[in-house]
Structures are given as C-alpha cells and as structure tokens.
C-alpha positions, 0 to 999 in steps of 0.5 A: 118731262123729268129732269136730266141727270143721267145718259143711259144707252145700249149699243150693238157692234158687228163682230164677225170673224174678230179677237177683240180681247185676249185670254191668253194661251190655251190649257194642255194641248192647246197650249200653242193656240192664242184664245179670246174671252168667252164664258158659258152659259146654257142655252136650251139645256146645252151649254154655249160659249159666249165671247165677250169683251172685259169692261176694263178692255172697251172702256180703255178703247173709249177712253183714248177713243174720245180724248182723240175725237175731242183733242183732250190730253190724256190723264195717263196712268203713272207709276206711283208706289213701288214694292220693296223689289222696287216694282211698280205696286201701285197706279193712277192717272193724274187725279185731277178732274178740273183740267182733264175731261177723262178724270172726271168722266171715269174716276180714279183711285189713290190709297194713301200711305201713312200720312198721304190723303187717299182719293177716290171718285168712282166713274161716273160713266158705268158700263157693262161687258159686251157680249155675244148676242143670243143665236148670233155666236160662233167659235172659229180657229185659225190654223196657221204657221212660221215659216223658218229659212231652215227646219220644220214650220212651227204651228200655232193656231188663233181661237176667234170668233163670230158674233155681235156685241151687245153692251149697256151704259148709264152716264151719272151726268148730274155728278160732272164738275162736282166733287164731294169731299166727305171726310174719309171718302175725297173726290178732289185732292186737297192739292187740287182743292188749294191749287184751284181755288179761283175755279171752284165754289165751295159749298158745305154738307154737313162738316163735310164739303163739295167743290164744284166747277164755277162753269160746272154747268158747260163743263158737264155738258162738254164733257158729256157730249165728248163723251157721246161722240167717242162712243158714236166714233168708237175704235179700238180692240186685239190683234187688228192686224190679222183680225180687223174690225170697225167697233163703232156700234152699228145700233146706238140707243140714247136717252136722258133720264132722271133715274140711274137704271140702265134700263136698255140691255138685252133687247138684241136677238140673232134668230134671223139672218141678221141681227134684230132689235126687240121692238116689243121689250123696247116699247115696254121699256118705253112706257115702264120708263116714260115719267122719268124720261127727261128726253126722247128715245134717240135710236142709230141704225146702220142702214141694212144692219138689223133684220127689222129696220124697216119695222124700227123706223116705222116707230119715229115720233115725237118721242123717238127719234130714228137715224144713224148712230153718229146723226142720232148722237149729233143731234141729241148733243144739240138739243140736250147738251148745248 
C-alpha cells in the first residue's frame, strides 16, 4: 500500500423535519417567516430546491464538537483590529498550532498592519457543503403563533425541511506539526517560532524555513485521531430547541491515502424509501483508487439506516472494512493512528 499522508471520507446525516442552518427572514410577504439554507438545482428539467448547510456552519459544529470530545481548550476567535468607528474589523484565534490542537488542525489568518507579520496556515482539514441528497429533499413550514395576554396573536411561520445530508472531507495529515515559513507566506508567528524553540526543529528550504513539532509524528497522530472521533460524535446545528436533531452521521466512510483527492462524494441516492449507498460508484472508486490507498476502506452504518445494508455488508473483506460509524472510526485510529 502507499504511503498515508491523507484522511479523505464521506458522511451522510439524517435530516428529517430539521433547520440546521439559518438564511434569515424571507423576501416580501414572506417576511415574517424564518427560512433555512437551500439553492436550486435542476433536476429532470424542473428546478428543485436543495437545503443545505455552509461549511463554515458544520465546521464550527466540528470544531467545538471535537475540542469537547478530547478535553482540548479552544483557540477562541478574539477581536484583534477595530475600525475607526472603533468596531471590530478584524478576528482570529489564538494562532498558535503548538499548543492548541484545533489551530493546527483548521488554519488561520492574520493581515499584518504596517510593520505586524501577517500569518496564514490554510486548514488542513477541507470539506465541502452538506446537502440534500437527490430524491430525498422536501420543503416544509411550520405555522405557528405568539400568544399575548391581550390583543391579537402574532403569526410567523418556520421554513424547514426533510432530507439527509451527504458532505465529503479530505484531511492533509502529512501537514500536522509542521509549519512552513516561506517569506511573504508564514505558517508560525515568529512570537511562536522564539517562544517555542526547545519544542520545534528547524529545517532549511531553500532561504526559506520549516518548523516542525520534535514529537510531530504523536502529535499529528493525536491529533488526527481527535479529529476523527469529533467527526464519529458530531453535535451541533440551528434551533434545536423546536427542531431537534442527532447530526452524528449514520454513514461514515474513511480511508487513508497517498493523494489529496476526495474522492468519496455522491455516492448517496433517495429513490427508495430509505437512503441508499451507490455500491457500484463505490467499488469503481475502489479500484480507480487502489495503488494510492494507503489503508482499507472503513464503512460505518447505522443498523437499519440505508435501504441496501444487507448488500453493503456482504462486501467485508480484507480490504473493506463494515460496521458502525464510532466502531469503524475506533478501530481505524487503532490500526492507522497509534
């Protein structure tokens, strides 16, 4: 097998009778009434409506999700420029990847002013949008009222919806625990490079340097492996009060590769009463993929969840792996990540 410098993956959520993700307040009429995220997209020469949740939105579900599941402190986002109306103009975490797992897991950013070093680590963790799955997307409102001690009700209304939500991810894991700083573009604030020098080897490139963890080898494999088991918890989302929802994925795919391609997306259908998984996209991929594979194919499934689950775990072999989504993340992280 090659060599593993990548994480890549697919997930599918149950999103029935859910809002996830605010849009705001509806257009004209329709002002009063609170509406998800959705696009178009045609489908059989019609239009359909698609809902969907930002990556910005369940990225900060995995963010918190996995700095709790690990007892990680947070990197908090802090204000740190304001405008000359002396509001905030400008944010960042705390920029510092050595002591805080989430930094060097999803990035960050800091312009420089005037003579201030400007930093930039673009996340290793990449994602896309979660969406609605073909053939499994319906638009509901719920109509309800204010009850006031006098006067008239007020009305307002709540556009969700029901669907499940299929998003893909690929995790640069070659990247964690090192730090390149190559002159106009700087991974590691000099602040950090001086403050933790005992913890950091320095290698050249080029004129040019890269700082890496002493232990970056653990590190990156902790780290990695918080990062899964957040994924396999994951919790989060928009008016859970009135619209609850587990968004822990019921179908969780993993594999370690030597490429960056995420190369398990759309391989979910809705033409049955529940949920299926593309078998023969899934093997193709498989095959197309299998020289740069650098672990088997780990498939989670929620017992009952997906219309072809019987078929999915006829597939187990040396090479694919099948059961739940948190046993399937458990035992990848033991045999890949320790």
């Amino acid at each position: 097998m090659s060599v593993l410098k990548n994480i890549t993956g697919s997930l599918l959520i149950d999103a029935r009778a859910v809002f996830l993700n605010g849009a705001g307040l509806g257009s004209g009429e329709d002002r009063n009434k609170v509406i998800p995220k959705a696009f178009s997209e045609k489908v059989n020469g019609k239009f359909e409506k698609v809902p969907y949740v930002s990556a910005q939105a369940w990225r900060r579900w995995l963010r918190n999700t996995t700095n709790e599941e690990n007892n990680w402190a947070p990197s908090d986002l802090q204000a740190i420029d304001q405008s000359a109306k002396g509001s905030t103009s400008k944010i960042s975490t705390y920029l510092n990847p050595v002591d805080y797992p989430e930094d060097d897991l999803f990035g960050y950013m800091r312009s420089g002013k005037g003579n201030e070093e400007s930093v930039q680590r673009t996340s290793p963790f990449k994602t896309s949008i979660l969406k609605g799955i073909q053939g499994k997307r319906v638009m509901n409102t719920d109509e309800a009222f204010v009850h006031l001690k006098e006067g008239t009700p007020l009305p307002y209304s709540t556009e969700f919806y029901s669907t499940h939500l299929e998003g893909f991810f690929n995790l640069e894991y070659y990247r964690l625990g090192i730090y390149d700083n190559l002159g106009s573009h700087v991974e590691l604030a000099k602040e950090f490079v001086d403050e933790y020098k005992d913890q950091l080897e320095t290698s050249p490139i080029g004129k040019f340097e890269r700082h890496s963890l002493k232990d970056a080898g653990q590190k990156r494999n902790q780290r990695a492996a918080g990062l899964l088991k957040g994924l396999a918890h994951l919790r989060g989302g928009a008016k859970m009060a009135a619209f609850g929802a587990d968004v822990s994925p019921k179908v969780l795919i993993l594999a370690g590769m030597e490429c960056a391609n995420p190369i398990f997306n759309d391989l979910f259908e809705g033409n049955g009463i529940k949920p299926a998984l593309k078998i023969e996209a899934l093997l193709e991929i498989i095959e197309d993929y299998k020289s740069k594979l650098s672990t088997p194919v780990y498939i989670g499934i929620r017992s009952g969840y997906l219309e072809n689950e019987d078929l999915i775990k006829d597939l187990e072999n040396d090479f694919i792996k099948i059961g739940s989504p948190i046993s399937v993340t458990n035992l990848f992280i033991e045999k890949h990540l320790k």
